[in-house]
C-alpha positions in Angstrom: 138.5 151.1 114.9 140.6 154.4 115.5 137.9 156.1 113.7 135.5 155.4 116.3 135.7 158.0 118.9 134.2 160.4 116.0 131.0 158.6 116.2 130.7 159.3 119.6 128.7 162.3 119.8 129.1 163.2 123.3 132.7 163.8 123.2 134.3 166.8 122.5 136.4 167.2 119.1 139.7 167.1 121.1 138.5 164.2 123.4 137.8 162.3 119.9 141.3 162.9 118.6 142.9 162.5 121.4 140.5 158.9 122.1 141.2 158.0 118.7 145.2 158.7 118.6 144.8 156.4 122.2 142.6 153.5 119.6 144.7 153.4 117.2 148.0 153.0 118.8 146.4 150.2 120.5 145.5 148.3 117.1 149.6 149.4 115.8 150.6 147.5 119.6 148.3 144.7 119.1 149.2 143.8 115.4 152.6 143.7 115.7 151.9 141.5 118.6 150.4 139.1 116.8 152.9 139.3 114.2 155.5 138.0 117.0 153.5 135.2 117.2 153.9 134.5 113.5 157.8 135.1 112.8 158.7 134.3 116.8 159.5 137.2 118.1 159.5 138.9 121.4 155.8 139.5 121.9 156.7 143.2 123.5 159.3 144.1 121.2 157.3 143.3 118.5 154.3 145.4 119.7 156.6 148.5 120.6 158.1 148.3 117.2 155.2 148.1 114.8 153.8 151.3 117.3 156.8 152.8 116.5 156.7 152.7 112.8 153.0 152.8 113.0 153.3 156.2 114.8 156.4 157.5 112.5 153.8 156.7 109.4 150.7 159.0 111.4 153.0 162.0 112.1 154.6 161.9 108.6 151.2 162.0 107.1 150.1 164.6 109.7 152.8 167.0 108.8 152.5 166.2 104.6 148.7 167.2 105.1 149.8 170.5 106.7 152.2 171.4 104.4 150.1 170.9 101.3 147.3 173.0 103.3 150.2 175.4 103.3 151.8 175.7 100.5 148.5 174.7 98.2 145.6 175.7 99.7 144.5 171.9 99.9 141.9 170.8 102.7 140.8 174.0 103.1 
């Protein structure tokens, strides 16, 4: 789903990235509140915290992908 937005072809590169950041933090929100419903937690608690840790996993991955641009030329 977060992937999306790039098949859009009227959008503009930073419309798509910034649509797909918005898609996929839905789907992190969404999951972990389903997940309440299976171990019987608090719906919005549950949500925030699978965002959280959802998001946490995106930017540590953003920032390892930049640094191995950096340092090894990879990606480019």
């Amino acid at each position: 789903m977060p992937l999306l937005p790039y098949a859009l072809p009227g959008l503009a590169p930073s419309r798509q990235f910034l649509a797909s950041l918005a898609v996929a933090g839905l789907m992190f929100a969404l999951i972990g509140m389903g997940k309440s419903l299976v171990y019987h937690q608090p719906v919005l608690k549950s949500g925030l915290r699978t965002l959280l840790n959802g998001g946490a996993a995106a930017g540590l991955a953003l920032v390892t992908g930049h640094l191995a641009q950096a340092l090894f030329g990879v990606g480019m």
